[in-house]
N, C-alpha and C positions, 0 to 999 in steps of 0.2 A: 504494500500500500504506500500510497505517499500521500507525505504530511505537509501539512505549509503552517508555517510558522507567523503568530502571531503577536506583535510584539504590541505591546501598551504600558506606552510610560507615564511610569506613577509618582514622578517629584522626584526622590533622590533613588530610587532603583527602577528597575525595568523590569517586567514581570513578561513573562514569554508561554503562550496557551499554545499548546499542540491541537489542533485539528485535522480531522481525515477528510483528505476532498471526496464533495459531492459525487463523484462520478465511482468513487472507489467504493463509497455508502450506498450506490446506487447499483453497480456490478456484485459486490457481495449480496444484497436481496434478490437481482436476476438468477445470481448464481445458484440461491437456494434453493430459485422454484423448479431445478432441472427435476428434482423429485418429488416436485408439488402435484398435486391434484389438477388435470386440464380442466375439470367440470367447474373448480370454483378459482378458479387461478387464471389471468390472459396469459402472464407471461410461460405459466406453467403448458399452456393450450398449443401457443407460439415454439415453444421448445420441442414438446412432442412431436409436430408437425417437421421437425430436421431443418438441417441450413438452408435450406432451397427454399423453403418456405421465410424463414428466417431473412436470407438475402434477396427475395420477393421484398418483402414487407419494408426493407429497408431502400431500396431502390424507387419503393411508393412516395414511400417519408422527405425521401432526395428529392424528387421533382415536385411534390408537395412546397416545399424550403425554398426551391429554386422559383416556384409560380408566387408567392407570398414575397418572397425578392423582389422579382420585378415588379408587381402591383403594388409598390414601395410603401407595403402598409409592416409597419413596424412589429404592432400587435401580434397580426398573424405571422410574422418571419418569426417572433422572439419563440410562440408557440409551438409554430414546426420545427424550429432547432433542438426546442426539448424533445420532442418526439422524433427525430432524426436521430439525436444522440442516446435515446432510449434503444431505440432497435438496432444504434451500434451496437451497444452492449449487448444485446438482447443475440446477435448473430456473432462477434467476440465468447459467449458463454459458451452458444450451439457448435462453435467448433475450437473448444477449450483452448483460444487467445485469453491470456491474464491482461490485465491494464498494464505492469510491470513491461509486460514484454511490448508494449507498443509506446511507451515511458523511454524503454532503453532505445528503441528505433528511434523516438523523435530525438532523444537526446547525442548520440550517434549523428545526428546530421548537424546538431549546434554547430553555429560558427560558420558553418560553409554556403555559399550563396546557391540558391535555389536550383542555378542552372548548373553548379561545377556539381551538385548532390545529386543530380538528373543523369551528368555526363557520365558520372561515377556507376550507376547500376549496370547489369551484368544481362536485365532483361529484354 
């Protein structure tokens, strides 16, 4: 999991709160419903049904985000991004990608400009 660090200063010390990011709070409950119940459970429903399903769902989500984009309405973008970013995770769980391991990928390209990290793949 990753943590991000909260600092708030308090006069003469500095007091520092650990937090688990949303997204890692968010993958750990997806992750639980792989053994959930489909009948009372969505994500549990969505998992059942396999990655295909899973990367359907999420390719809806995509052009969903993309169409609220360009009808430059803020509200609906803010909303489908949640729901984009749900069914990442949601297709992350279905084919046991951790958030760790896409953490170390993005971190792996720090520092390198978009297109030398482009030139660099092998695919």
């Amino acid at each position: 999991m990753i943590a991000s660090a909260i600092a708030r200063n308090t006069g003469t010390f500095q007091t520092v709160v650990m937090t688990t990011h949303p997204i890692d709070r968010l993958f750990a409950l997806i992750a639980s419903r792989k053994t959930g119940d489909p009948n009372t459970s969505y994500t549990a429903k969505l998992l059942a049904k396999g990655r295909l399903k899973c990367a359907k769902k999420l390719g809806e989500e995509a052009i969903e985000t993309c169409l609220a984009a360009v009808a430059q309405d803020k509200t609906a973008l803010t909303n489908e991004s949640a729901d984009l970013l749900y069914h990442l995770l949601v297709l992350w769980a279905a084919c046991d990608v951790a958030p760790a391991e896409v953490y170390a990928a993005l971190a792996a390209r720090e520092g390198r400009s978009g297109l030398e990290e482009k030139a660099a793949r092998k695919d």
